[in-house]
Backbone as CSV, one residue per row, in Angstrom:
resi,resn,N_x,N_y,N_z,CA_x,CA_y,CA_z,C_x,C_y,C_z
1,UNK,108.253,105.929,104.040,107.423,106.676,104.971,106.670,105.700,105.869
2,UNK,106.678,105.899,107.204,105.676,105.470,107.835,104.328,104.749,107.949
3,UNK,103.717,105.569,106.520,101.934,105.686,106.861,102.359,105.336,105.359
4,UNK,100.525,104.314,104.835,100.539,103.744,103.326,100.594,105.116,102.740
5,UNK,101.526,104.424,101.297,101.510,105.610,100.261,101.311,104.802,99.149
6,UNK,100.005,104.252,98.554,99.708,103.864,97.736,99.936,104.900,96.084
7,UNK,99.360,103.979,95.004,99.768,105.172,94.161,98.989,106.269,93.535
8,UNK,97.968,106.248,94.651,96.918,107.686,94.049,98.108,108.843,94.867
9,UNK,98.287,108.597,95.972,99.293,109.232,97.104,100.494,109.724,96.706
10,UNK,100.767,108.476,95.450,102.645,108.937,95.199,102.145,109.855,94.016
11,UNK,101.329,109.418,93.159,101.169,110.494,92.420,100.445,111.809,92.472
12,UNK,99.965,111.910,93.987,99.469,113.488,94.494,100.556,114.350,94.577
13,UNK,101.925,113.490,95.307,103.294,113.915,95.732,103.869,114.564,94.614
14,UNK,103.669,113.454,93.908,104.517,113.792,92.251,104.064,115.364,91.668
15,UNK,102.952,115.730,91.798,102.010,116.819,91.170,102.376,117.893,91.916
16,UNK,102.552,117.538,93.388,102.524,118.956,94.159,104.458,119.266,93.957
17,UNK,104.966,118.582,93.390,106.876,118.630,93.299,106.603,119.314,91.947
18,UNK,106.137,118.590,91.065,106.256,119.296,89.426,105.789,120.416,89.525
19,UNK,104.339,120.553,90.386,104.077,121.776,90.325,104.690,123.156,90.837
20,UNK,105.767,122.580,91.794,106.592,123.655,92.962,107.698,123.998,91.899
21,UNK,108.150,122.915,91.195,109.448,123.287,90.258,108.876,123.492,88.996
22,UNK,107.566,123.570,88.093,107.155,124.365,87.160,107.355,123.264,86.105
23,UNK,107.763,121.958,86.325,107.579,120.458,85.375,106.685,120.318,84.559
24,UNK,106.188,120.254,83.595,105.135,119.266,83.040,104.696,118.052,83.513
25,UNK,103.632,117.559,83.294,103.551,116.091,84.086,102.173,115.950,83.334
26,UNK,101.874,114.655,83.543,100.525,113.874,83.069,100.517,112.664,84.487
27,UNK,99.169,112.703,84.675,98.821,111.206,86.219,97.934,110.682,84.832
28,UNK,98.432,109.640,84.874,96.779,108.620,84.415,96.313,107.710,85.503
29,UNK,95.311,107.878,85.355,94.267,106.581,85.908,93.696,105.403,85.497
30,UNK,93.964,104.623,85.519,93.880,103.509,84.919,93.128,102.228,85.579
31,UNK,92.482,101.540,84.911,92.082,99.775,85.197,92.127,98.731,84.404
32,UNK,92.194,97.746,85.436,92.090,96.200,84.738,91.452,95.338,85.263
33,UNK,91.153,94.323,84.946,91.018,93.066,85.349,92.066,92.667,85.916
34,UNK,92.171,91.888,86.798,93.094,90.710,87.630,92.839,89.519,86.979
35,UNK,93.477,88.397,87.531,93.564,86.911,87.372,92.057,86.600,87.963
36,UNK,91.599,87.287,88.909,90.098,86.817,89.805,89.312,87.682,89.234
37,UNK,89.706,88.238,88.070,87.972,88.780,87.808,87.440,90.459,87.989
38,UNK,88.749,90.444,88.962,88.155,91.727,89.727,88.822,92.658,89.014
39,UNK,87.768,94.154,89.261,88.853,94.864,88.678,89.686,96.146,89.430
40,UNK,91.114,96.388,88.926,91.888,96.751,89.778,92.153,98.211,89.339
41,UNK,92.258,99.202,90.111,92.751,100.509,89.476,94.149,100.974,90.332
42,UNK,94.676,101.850,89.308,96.222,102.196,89.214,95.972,103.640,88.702
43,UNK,97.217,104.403,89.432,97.755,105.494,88.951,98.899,105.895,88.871
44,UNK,99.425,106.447,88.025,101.083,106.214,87.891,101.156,108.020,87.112
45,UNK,102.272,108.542,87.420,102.742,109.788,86.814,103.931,109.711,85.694
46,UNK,103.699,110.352,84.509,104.249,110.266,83.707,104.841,112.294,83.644
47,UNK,106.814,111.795,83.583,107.127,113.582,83.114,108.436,113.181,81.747
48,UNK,108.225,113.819,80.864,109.321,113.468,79.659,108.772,112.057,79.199
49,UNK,107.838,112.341,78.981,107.498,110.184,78.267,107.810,108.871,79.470
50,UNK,108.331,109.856,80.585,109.034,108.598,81.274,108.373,108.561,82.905
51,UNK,107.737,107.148,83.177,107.061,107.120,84.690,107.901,107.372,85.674
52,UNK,107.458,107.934,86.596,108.285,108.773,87.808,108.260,107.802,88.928
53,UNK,106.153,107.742,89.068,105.522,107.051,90.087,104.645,105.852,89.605
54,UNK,104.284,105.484,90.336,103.298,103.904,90.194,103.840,102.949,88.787
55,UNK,105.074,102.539,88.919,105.784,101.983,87.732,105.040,100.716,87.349
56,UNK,104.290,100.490,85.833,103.620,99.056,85.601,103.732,99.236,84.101
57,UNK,103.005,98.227,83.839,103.082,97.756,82.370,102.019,98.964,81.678
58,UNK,101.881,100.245,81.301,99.967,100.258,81.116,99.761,99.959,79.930
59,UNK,100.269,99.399,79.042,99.402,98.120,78.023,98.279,97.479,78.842
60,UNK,98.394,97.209,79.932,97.790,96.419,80.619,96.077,96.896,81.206
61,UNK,96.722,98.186,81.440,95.564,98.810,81.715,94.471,100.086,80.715
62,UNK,93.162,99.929,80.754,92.289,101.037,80.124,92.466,102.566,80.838
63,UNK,92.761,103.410,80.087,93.314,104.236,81.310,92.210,105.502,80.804
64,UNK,91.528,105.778,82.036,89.783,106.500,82.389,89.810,107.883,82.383
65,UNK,91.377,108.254,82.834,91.503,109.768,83.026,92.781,109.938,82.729
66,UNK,92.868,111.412,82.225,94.517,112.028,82.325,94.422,113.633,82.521
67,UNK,95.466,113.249,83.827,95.225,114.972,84.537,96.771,115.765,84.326
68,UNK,97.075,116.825,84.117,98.546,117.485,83.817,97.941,119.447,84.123
């Protein structure tokens, strides 16, 4: 697409598709630390145990919320 689609974005997409075709789904929200300290947040969609959108490690991350 054109315009940023970060992954709060891909996983809005993801929600409004599962929700049109009647899917199950879970978004988590998640953070970490970086290498600098800082800390970074992520969201990724999970349907069947398996990530759809925002593909990462989340071992990695504390994850703050879960929306379905």
């Amino acid at each position: 697409v054109p315009w940023e689609n970060v992954c709060r974005h891909q996983a809005f997409q993801a929600m409004l598709l599962c929700k049109l075709y009647k899917i199950p789904y879970q978004i988590f929200v998640g953070f970490k630390k970086n290498n600098d300290g800082k800390i970074e947040g992520h969201a990724w969609t999970v349907v069947d145990n398996q990530i759809i959108t925002g593909f990462c490690d989340t071992n990695e991350y504390i994850v703050q919320s879960v929306f379905s």
